[in-house]
C-alpha positions in Angstrom: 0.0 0.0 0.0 1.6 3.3 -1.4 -0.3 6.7 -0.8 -0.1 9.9 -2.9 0.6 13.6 -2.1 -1.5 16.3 -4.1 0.7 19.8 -4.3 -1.6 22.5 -4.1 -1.6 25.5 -6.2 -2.9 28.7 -4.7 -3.8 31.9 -5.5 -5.2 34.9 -4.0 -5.8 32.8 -0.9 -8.2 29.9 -3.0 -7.2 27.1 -4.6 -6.7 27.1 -8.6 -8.7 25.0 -10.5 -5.9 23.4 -11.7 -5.5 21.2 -8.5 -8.7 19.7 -9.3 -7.3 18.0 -12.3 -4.3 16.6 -9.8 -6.6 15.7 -7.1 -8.6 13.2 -10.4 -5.0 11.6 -11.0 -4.5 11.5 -6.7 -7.3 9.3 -7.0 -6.7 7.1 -9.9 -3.0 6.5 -8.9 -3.8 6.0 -5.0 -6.9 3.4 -6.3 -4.2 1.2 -8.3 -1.4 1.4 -5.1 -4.2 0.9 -2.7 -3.2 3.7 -0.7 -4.9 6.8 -0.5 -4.5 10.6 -0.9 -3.1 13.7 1.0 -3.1 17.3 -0.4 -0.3 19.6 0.3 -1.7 23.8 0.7 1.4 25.7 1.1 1.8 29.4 1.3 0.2 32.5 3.3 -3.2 33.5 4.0 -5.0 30.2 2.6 -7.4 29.7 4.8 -9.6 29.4 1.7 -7.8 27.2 -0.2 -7.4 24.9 2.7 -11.1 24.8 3.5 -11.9 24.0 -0.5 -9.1 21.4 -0.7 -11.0 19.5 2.8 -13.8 19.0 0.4 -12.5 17.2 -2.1 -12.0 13.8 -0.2 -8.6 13.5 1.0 -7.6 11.4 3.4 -5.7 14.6 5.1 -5.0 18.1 4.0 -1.8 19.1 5.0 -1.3 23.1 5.7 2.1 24.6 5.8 1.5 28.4 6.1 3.9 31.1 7.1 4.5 34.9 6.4 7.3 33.8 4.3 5.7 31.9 2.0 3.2 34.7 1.2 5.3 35.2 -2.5 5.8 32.3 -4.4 9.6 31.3 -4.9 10.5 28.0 -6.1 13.6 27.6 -3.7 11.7 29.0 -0.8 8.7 26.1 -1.4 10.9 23.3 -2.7 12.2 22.7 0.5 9.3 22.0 2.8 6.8 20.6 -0.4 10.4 18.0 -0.3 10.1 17.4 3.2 6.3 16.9 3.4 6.9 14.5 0.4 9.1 11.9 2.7 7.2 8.7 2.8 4.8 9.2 0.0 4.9 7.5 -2.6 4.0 9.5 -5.4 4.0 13.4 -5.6 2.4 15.3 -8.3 1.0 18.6 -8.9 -0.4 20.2 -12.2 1.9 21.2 -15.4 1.1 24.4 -15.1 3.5 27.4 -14.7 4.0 26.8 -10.7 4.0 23.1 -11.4 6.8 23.0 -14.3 8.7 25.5 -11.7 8.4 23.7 -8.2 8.3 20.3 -9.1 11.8 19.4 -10.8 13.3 21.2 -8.0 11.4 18.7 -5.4 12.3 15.9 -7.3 15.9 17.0 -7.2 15.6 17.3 -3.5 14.2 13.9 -3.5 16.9 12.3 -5.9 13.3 11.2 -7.3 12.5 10.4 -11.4 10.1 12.8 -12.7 7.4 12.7 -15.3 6.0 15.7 -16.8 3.2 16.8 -18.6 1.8 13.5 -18.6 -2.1 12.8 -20.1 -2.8 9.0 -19.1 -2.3 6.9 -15.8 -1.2 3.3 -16.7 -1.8 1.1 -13.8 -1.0 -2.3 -14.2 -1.2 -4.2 -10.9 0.1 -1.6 -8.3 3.0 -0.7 -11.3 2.2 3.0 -12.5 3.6 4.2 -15.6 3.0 7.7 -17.2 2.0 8.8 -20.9 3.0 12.0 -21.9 2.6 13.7 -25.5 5.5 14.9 -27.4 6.6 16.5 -30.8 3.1 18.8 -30.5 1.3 15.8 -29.4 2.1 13.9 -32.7 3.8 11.2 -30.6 3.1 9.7 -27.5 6.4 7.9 -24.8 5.1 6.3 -22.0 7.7 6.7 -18.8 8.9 4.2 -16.4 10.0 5.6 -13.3 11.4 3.2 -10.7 13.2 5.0 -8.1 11.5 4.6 -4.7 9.7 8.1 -4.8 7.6 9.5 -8.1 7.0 12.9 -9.2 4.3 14.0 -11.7 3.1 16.8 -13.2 0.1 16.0 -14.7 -1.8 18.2 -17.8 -4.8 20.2 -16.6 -6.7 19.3 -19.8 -6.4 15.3 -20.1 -7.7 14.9 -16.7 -11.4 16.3 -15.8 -11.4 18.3 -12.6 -12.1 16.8 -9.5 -15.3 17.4 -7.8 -16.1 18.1 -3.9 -17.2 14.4 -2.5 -18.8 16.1 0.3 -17.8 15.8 4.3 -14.5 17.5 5.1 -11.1 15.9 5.1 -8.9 16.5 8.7 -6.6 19.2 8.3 -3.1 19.1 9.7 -0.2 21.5 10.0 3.2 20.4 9.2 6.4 22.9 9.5 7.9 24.9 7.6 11.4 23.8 6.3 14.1 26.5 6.4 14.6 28.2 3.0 17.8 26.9 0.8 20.8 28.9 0.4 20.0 30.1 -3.0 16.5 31.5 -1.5 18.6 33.8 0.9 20.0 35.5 -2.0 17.0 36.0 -4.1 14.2 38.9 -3.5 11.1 38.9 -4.4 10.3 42.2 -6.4 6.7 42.2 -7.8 4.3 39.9 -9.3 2.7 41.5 -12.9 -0.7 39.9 -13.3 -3.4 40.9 -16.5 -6.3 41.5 -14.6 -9.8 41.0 -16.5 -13.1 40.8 -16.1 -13.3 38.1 -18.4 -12.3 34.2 -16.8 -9.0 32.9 -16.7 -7.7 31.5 -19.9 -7.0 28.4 -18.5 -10.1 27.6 -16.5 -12.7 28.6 -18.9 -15.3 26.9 -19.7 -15.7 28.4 -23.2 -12.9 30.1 -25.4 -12.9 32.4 -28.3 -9.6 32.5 -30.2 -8.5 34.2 -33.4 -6.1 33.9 -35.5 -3.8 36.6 -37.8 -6.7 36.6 -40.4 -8.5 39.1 -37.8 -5.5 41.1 -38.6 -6.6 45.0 -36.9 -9.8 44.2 -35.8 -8.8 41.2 -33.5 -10.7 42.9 -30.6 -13.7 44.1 -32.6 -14.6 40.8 -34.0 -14.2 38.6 -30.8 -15.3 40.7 -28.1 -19.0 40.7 -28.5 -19.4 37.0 -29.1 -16.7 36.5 -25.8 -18.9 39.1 -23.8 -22.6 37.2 -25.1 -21.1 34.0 -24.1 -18.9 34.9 -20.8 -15.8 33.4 -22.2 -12.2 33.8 -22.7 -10.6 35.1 -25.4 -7.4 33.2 -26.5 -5.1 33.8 -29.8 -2.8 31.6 -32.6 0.3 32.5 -32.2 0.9 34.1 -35.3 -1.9 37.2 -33.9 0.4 37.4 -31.3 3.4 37.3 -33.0 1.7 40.0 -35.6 0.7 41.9 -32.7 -2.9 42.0 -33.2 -3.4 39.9 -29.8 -1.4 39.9 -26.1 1.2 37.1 -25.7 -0.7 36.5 -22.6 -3.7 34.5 -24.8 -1.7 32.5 -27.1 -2.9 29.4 -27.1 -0.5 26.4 -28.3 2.3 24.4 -27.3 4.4 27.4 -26.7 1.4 29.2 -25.0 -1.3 28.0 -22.7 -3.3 24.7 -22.9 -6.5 24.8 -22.5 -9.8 22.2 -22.5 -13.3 24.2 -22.3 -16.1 22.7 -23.0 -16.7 24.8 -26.0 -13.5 26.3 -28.4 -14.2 28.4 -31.2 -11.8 29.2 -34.1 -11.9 32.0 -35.6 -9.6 33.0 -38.4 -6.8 29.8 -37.4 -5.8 27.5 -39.7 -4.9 25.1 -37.3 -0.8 24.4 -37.1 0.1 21.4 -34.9 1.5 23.7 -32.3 -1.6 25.5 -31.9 -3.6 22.0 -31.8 -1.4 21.0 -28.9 -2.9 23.6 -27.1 -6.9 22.9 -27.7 -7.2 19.7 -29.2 -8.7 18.5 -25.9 -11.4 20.8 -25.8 -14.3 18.9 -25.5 -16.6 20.8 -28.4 -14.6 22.6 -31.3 -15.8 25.1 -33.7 -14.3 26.6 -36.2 -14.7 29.3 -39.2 -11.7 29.4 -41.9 -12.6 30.9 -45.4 -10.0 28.1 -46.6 -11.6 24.8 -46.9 -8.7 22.8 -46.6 -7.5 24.1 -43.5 -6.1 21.6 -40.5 -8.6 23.0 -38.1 -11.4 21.2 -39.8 -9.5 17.9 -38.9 -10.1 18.1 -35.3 -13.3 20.7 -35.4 -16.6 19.0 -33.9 -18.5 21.7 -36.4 -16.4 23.4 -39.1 -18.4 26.3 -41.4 -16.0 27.3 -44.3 -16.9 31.0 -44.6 -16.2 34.9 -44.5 -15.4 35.5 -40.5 -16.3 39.1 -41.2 -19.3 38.2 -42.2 -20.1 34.6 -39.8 -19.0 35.9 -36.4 -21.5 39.5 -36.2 -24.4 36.5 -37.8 -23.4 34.2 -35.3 -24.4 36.9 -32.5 -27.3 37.8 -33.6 -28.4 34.3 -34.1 -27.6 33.8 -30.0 -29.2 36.7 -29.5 -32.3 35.8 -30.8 -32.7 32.5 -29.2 -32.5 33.8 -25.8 -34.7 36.4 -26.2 
């Protein structure tokens, strides 16, 4: 019997909705060791985040909180997520941002193999293995790791977020593990965050993204069907590139992945490194005056047409229905 330890990701005192898509792995991979599931909340003023994690069936939450956790650094976290980690048996978190940063470092700490980015749990017996997409996704390795400790970072789209299961988990508080050396010589300046009213990128449930084909009027065209439909708004990296859309919304496999329910296409052609990015998405639509575009490969509903014209029609036509 092996057990598993969920890394938390926080923010704003509440806990990202990436975690849920770790906590779904937690439970697969604890299921096949027949162990079960801790979650790790680390950082400062998380009361929140602790109380949300306690609903999502754990067999413990583990808080380790202090005033000088209150900024994310990797080599101030590394150290205490490592020592929490001693006599788990698998440690995983999601591949976001925070998770690509902290969780090589851990495994360092923990002279531990480490698997990232993976999209499928292989359990054979109580033997895990990981698969994890590469070139764009066009190829799939599956990785063996056998050292005694296992870490994971898991991608937020192939696994479905985890929901409450009701009742609250006990929390705990373990200590806080003195910062490295190499934390004692970094500061922590400033944090630079796009704020908008609109939902996170990554945790929407519906995306509109456009491509360079908007060209100028990016913003014009997209706006009122994201606004109608309360969803992000996400761009190909050639809009970005051109200028037309912030680098902060490129989707891709150089940007941000992301797995609404609902992605529309606007204007994108459909390269293999933006398909990394949304391929997952569980309905895709997409609008590309050139028929033989790669989008339409993977596109749930495809409508080869004018974007000018389709997107202002396509409002209207929602507007009508809910009146």
């Amino acid at each position: 019997m092996a057990d598993v330890l969920v890394v938390a990701e926080a923010a704003e005192g509440k806990l990202k909705k990436t975690t849920h898509s770790a906590v779904t792995f937690a439970r697969q991979a604890s299921a096949a060791l027949g162990g079960t599931y801790s979650i790790l909340v680390i950082g400062d003023g998380i009361d929140g985040a602790v109380a949300e994690a306690a609903s999502l069936g754990a067999a413990k939450v583990l808080v380790a909180q202090d005033s000088a956790l209150e900024s994310y650094v990797a080599e101030r976290y590394a150290p205490t997520v490592a020592a929490v980690a001693q006599g788990f048996a698998v440690v995983v978190g999601t591949a976001s941002a925070f998770g690509k940063d902290l969780l090589p470092r851990v495994a360092a700490r923990l002279q531990a193999g480490y698997a990232g980015d993976i999209s499928e749990l292989i359990a054979v017996g109580s033997k895990l293995a990981y698969k994890r997409p590469m070139f764009a996704g066009n190829a799939y390795g599956v990785a063996d790791v056998t050292t005694p400790i296992q870490v994971v970072s898991v991608r937020q789209s192939a696994f479905a977020p985890a929901e409450p299961q009701g009742g609250a988990s006990p929390v705990e508080t373990v200590p806080v593990s003195a910062p490295s050396a190499a934390a004692e010589r970094l500061e922590f300046v400033s944090f630079d965050q796009v704020k908008s009213e609109r939902p996170e990128l990554t945790e929407a449930k519906v995306v509109v993204s456009g491509g360079r084909a908007l060209k100028e009027r990016f913003n014009e065209v997209l706006d009122p069907l994201a606004d109608l439909l309360g969803a992000a708004v996400g761009a190909s990296r050639a809009a970005c590139d051109a200028g037309y859309a912030a680098s902060d919304l490129q989707v891709g496999q150089t940007g941000k992945v992301v797995a609404p329910a609902l992605y529309f296409a606007i204007g994108i052609s459909g390269a293999i490194q933006h398909l990394a990015g949304m391929k997952g998405s569980k309905v895709i639509v997409a609008v590309n005056k050139d028929g033989d575009a790669p989008i339409f490969q993977v596109a749930d509903y495809g409508l080869v047409a004018d974007l000018f014209a389709t997107v202002p029609e396509l409002i209207k036509q929602i507007q009508a229905a809910r009146a």
